[in-house]
C-alpha positions in Angstrom: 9.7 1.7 -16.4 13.1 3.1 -14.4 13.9 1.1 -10.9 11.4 2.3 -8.0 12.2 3.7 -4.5 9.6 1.7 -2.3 9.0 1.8 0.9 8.5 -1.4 2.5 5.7 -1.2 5.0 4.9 -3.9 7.8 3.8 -4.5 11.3 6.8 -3.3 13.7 5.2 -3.6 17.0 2.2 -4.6 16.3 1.0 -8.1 18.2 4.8 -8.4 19.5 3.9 -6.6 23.2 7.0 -4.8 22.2 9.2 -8.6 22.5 12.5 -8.1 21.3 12.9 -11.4 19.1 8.8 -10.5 17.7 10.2 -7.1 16.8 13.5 -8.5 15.3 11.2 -11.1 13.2 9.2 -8.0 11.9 12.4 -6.5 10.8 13.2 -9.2 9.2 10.2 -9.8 7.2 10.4 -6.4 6.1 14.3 -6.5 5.4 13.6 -10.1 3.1 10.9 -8.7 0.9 13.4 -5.5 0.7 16.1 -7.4 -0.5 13.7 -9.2 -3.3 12.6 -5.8 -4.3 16.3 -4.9 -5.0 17.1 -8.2 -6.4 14.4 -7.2 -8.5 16.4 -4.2 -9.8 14.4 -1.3 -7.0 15.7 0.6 -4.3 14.3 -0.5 -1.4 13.8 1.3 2.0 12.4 0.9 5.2 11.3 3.7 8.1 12.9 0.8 10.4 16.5 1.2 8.9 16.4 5.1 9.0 14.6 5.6 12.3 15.4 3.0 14.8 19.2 4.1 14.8 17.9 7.7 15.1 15.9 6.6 18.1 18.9 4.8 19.9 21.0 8.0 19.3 18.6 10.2 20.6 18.5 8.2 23.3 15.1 6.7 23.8 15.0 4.7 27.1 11.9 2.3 25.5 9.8 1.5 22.8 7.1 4.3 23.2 8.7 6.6 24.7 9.1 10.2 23.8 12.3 10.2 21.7 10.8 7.3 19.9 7.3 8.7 19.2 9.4 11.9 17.9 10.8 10.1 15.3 9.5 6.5 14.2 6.4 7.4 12.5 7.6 11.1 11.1 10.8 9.4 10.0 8.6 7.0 7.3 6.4 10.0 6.7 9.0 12.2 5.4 10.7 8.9 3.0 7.0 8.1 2.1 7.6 11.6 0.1 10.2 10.6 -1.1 9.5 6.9 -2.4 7.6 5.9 -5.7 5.3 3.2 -3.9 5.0 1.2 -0.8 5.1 -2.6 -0.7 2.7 -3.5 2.3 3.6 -6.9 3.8 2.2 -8.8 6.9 -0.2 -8.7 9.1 -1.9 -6.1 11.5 -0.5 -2.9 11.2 -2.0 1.3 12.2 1.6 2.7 10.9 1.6 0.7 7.5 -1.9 1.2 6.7 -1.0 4.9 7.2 1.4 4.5 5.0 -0.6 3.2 2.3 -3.5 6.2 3.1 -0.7 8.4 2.6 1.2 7.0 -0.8 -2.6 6.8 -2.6 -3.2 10.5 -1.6 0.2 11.5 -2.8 -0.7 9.4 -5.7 1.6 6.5 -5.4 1.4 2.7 -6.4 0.3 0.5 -3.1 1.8 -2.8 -3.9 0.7 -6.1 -1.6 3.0 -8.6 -2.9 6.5 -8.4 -4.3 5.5 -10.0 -7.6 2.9 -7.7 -8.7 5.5 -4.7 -8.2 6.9 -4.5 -12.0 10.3 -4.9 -13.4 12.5 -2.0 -14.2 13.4 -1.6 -18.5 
């Protein structure tokens, strides 16, 4: 098997009341089990990393709001496309069980722990 593209999926907002250090920690989590995916020899991505400087440059006042609800969810939608598999990590999550919905109907590996995702050849 070649290196995967996966999406790494987690809660975002999700139990944080929209906190700003609860959001940062989900980041986080998500940016970690990234970095041992690509440690592992795979491209890791997150819809955080692509969208969230999307939304501040389309100038979105809030979490929520309408430049963010333009972007966050569609911008994952459209990498889910193009990834190999998702990784879904933590806890409570709509947006990354969507996710995985979506990669099994496009036919993609759903992966719940970064050592059950195998190594490249």
């Amino acid at each position: 098997m070649t290196s995967l593209m996966i999406l790494v999926a987690g809660p975002y907002r999700s139990g944080t009341g929209d906190d700003p250090a609860k959001l940062a920690a989900n980041v986080a989590a998500m940016n970690e089990a990234a970095l041992a995916l690509f440690r592992a020899g795979h491209l890791p991505v997150t819809g955080e990393a692509l969208a969230l400087p999307l939304i501040e440059t389309g100038g979105s006042a809030r979490i929520g709001d309408a430049v963010f609800t333009e972007i966050f969810h569609p911008v994952a939608e459209r990498l889910l496309e193009r990834c190999d598999a998702v990784l879904r990590i933590g806890g409570a999550s709509a947006g990354a069980d969507m996710m995985i919905e979506q990669a099994r109907a496009q036919g993609k590996d759903v992966y719940f722990a970064v050592g059950d995702v195998p190594e490249p050849a």
